[in-house]
C-alpha positions as CSV (number, residue, x, y, z in Angstrom):
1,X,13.6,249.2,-127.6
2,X,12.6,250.1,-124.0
3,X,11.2,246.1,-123.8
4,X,14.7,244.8,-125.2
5,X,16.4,247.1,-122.6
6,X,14.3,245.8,-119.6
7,X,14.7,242.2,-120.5
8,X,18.9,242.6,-120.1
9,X,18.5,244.2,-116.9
10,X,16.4,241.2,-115.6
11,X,18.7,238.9,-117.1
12,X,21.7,240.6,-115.4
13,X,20.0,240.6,-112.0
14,X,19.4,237.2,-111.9
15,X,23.1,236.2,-112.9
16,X,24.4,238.4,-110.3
17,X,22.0,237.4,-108.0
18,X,23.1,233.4,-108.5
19,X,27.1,234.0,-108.4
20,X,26.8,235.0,-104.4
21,X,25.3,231.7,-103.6
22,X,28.3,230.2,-102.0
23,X,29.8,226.9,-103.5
24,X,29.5,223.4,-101.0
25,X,32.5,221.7,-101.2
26,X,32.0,218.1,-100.0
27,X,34.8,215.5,-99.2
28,X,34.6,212.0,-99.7
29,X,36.3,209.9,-96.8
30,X,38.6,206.7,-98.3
31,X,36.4,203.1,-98.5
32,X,37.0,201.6,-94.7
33,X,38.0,204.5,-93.1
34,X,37.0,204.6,-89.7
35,X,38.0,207.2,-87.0
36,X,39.8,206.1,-83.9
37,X,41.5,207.5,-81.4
38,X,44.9,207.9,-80.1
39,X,46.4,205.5,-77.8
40,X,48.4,206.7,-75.4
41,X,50.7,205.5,-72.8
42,X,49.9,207.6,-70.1
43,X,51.0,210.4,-71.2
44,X,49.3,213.3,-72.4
45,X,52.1,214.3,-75.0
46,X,52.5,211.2,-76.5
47,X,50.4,208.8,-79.0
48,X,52.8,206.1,-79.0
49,X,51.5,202.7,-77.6
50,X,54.1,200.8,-75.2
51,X,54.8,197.2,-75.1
52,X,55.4,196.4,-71.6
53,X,58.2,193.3,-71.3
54,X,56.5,190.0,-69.8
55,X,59.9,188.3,-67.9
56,X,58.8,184.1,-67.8
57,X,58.5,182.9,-64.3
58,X,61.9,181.2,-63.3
59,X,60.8,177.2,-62.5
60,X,62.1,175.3,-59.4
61,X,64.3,173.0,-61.6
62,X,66.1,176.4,-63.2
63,X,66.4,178.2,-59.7
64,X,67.9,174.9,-58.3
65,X,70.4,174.6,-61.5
66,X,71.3,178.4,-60.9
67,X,72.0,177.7,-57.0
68,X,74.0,174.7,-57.7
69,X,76.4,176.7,-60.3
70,X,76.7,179.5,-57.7
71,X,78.0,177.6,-54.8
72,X,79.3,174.5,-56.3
73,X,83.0,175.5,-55.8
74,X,82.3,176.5,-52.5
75,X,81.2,173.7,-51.8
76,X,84.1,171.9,-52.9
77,X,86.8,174.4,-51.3
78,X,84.7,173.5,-48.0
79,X,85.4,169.3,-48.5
80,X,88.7,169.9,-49.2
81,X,89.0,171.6,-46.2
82,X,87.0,170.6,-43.6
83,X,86.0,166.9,-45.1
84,X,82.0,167.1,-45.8
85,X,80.4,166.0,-48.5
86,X,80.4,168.7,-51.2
87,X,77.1,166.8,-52.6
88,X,75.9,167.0,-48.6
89,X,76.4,170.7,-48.5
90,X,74.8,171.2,-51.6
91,X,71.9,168.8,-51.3
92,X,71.3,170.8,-47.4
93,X,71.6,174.4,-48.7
94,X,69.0,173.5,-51.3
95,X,66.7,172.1,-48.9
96,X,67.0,174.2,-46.1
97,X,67.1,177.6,-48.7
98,X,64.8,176.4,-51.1
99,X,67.6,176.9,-53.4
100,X,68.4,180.3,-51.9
101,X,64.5,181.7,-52.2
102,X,63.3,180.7,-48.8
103,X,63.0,184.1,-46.1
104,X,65.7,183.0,-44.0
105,X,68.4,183.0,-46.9
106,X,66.8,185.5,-48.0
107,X,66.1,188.3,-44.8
108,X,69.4,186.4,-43.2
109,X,71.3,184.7,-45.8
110,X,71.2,181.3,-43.5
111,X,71.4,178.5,-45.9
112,X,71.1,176.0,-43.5
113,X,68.4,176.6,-41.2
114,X,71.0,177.3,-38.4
115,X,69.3,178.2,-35.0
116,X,71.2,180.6,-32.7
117,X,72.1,178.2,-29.8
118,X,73.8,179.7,-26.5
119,X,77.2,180.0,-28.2
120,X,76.1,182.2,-31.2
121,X,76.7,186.0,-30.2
122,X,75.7,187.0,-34.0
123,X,72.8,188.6,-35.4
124,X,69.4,187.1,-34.9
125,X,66.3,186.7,-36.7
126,X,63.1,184.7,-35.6
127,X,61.0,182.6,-37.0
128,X,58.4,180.4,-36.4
129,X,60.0,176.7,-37.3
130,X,59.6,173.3,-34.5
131,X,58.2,176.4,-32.0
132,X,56.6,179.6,-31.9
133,X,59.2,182.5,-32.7
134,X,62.4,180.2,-32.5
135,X,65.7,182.1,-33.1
136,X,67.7,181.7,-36.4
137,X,71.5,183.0,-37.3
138,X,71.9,185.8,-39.4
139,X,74.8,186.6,-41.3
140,X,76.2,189.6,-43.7
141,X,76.6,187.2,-46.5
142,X,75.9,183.6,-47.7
143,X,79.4,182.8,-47.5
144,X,79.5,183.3,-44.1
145,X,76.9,180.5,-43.7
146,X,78.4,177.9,-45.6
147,X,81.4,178.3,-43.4
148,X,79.4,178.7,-40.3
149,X,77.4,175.7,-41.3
150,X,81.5,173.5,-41.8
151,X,82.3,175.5,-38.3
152,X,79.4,173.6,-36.3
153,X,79.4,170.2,-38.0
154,X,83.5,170.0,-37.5
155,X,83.1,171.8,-33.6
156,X,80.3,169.7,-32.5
157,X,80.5,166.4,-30.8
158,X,77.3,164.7,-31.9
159,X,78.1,165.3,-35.7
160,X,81.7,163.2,-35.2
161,X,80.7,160.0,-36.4
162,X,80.1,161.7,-39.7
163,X,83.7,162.2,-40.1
164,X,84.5,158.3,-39.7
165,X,82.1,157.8,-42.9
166,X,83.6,157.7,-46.3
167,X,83.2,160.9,-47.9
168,X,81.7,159.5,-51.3
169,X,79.2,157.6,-49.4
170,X,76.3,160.2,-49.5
171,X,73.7,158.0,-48.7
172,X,75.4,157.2,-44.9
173,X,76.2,160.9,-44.6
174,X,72.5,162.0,-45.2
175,X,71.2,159.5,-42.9
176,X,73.9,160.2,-40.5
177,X,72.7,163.9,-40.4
178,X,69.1,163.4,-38.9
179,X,70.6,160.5,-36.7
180,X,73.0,163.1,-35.1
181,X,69.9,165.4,-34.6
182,X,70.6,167.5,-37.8
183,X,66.9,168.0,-38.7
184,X,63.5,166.9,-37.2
185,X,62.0,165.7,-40.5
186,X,61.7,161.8,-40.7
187,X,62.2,162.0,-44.2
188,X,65.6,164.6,-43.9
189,X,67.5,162.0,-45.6
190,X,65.6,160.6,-48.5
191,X,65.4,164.5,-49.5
192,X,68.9,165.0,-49.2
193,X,69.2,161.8,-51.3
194,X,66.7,162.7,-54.0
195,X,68.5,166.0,-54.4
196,X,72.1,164.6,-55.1
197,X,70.6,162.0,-57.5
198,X,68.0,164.6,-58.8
199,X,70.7,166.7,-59.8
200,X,74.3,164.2,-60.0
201,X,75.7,166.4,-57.0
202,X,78.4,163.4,-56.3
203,X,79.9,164.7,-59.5
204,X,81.4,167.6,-57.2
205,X,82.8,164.8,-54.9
206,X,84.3,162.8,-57.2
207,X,86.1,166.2,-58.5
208,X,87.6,166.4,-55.1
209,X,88.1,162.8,-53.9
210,X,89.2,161.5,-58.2
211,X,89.9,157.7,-58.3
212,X,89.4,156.9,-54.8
213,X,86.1,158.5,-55.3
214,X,85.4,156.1,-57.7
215,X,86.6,153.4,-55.8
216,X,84.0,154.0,-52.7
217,X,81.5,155.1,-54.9
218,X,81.4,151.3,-56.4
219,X,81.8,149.6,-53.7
220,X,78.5,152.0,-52.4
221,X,76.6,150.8,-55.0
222,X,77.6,147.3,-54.9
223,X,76.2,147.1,-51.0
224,X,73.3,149.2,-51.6
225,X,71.8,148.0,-54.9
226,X,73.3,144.6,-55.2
227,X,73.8,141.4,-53.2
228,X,77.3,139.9,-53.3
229,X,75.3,137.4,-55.2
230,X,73.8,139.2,-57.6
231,X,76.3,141.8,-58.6
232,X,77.2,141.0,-62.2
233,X,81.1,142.7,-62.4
234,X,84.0,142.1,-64.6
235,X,87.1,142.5,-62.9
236,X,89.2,144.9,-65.4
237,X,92.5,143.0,-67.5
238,X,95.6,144.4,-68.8
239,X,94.8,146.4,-72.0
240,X,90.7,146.5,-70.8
241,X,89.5,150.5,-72.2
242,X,85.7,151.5,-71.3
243,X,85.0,150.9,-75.0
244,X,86.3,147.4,-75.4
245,X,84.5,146.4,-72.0
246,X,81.4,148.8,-73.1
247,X,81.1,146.7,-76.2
248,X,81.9,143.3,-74.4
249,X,78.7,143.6,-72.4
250,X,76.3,145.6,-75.0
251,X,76.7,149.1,-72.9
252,X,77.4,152.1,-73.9
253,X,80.4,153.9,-72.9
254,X,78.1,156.3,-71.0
255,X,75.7,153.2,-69.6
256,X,79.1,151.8,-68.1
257,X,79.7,154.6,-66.7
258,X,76.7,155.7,-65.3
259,X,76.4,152.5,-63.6
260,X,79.7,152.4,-61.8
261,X,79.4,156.2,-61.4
262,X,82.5,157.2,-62.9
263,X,83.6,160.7,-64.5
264,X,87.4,159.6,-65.2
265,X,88.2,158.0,-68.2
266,X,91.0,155.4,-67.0
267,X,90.8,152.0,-65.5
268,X,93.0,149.9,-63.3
269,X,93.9,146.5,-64.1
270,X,92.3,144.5,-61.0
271,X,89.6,147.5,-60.8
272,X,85.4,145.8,-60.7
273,X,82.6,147.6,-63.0
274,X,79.3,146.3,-62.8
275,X,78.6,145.6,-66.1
276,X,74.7,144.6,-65.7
């Protein structure tokens, strides 16, 4: 008996004695899981990553475009008014702006490279340009510039010949400009040229100037890229429409167009297209 009662107690000791061993609990992590850490944004309070916005670079032909739509019509109101060129004035802002991103438009808004000149009792701004630290115009606003640019071609002798040109001929204008002392650059006018072709500025003459803008516009082309020879033209009949004379000469209404340099859609009987 005393044996039986022994061997319980030692069985009881060692069961109590193997119930305090504490359990191990283990977790198994998820297959790929990898610990990373929190991005932030720069701030301590946030985890949240940030996307900052990339804006495209603007290219020279899109800052030009934009330039051309924002002063076109002042442009025009200017040849109405004071009889230059709205393609001239367009064509020169670009050039002497760099389409309104140079540091004179921009420090000065001068558009046109407009020194100061003993009769200017405006602001000033220098620059190095011809000389060392020449003086430049500055105005409020670039408005004021496209008018003070009319006010010194109109008020100044050496720019009157410009006046007695036709005002469709761009070409005789441009070259007219550096003859009159305009700009020192040899090659002022086949810029101004390249611009007003580059970018069909004559269109905003021919909206001033309509049919006789079409007229000298022809007669233009006919001297400067044909002989009196060598001009193929059709002289236009009663009952004549773009489309039947298009079709006559295997153009396109466009092509016929585009070669005479013509935005209106009517013709006058006795009227010359070059057709080739």
């Amino acid at each position: 008996m005393v044996r039986k009662i022994t061997l319980f107690l030692l069985i009881g000791t060692i069961i109590g004695c193997g119930s305090s061993k504490p359990a191990i609990v283990t977790t198994k992590k998820p297959v790929g899981w990898k610990y990373s850490k929190p991005i932030q944004n720069g701030s301590s309070s946030s985890n949240k990553t940030t996307t900052q916005p990339t804006s495209k670079p603007i290219s020279t032909n899109e800052a030009t475009r934009a330039y051309i739509s924002q002063y076109s019509g002042v442009a025009m109101s200017n040849m109405k008014t004071y009889g230059i060129p709205a393609s001239i004035i367009l064509a020169q802002g670009i050039l002497e702006s760099g389409a309104g991103k140079g540091d004179l438009a921009m420090t000065a808004n001068n558009h046109f490279g407009i020194k100061c000149h003993s009769d200017w009792t405006g602001d000033k701004v220098y620059k190095d340009d011809d000389s060392a630290n020449e003086c430049f115009r500055k105005y409020n606003q670039a408005s004021e510039s496209y008018q003070d640019h009319a006010m010194v071609l109109t008020g100044k002798k050496r720019y009157a010949n410009l006046f007695t040109l036709p005002k469709g001929d761009y070409k005789a204008w441009a070259k007219g400009l550096k003859d009159a002392g305009y700009a020192t650059d040899p090659r002022y006018p086949e810029k101004l040229i390249s611009y007003i072709e580059s970018y069909n500025l004559s269109q905003y003459d021919a909206k001033v100037l309509g049919k006789e803008m079409a007229k000298e516009e022809a007669k233009v082309l006919l001297e400067d890229n044909f002989g009196s020879d060598e001009a193929s033209l059709y002289e236009i009949q009663k009952g004549d429409t773009f489309y039947s004379v298009s079709k006559k000469f295997n153009l396109t209404v466009e092509e016929l167009k585009q070669k005479n340099n013509l935005t209106e859609n009517t013709l006058s009987i006795g009227q010359k297209l070059i057709v080739k």
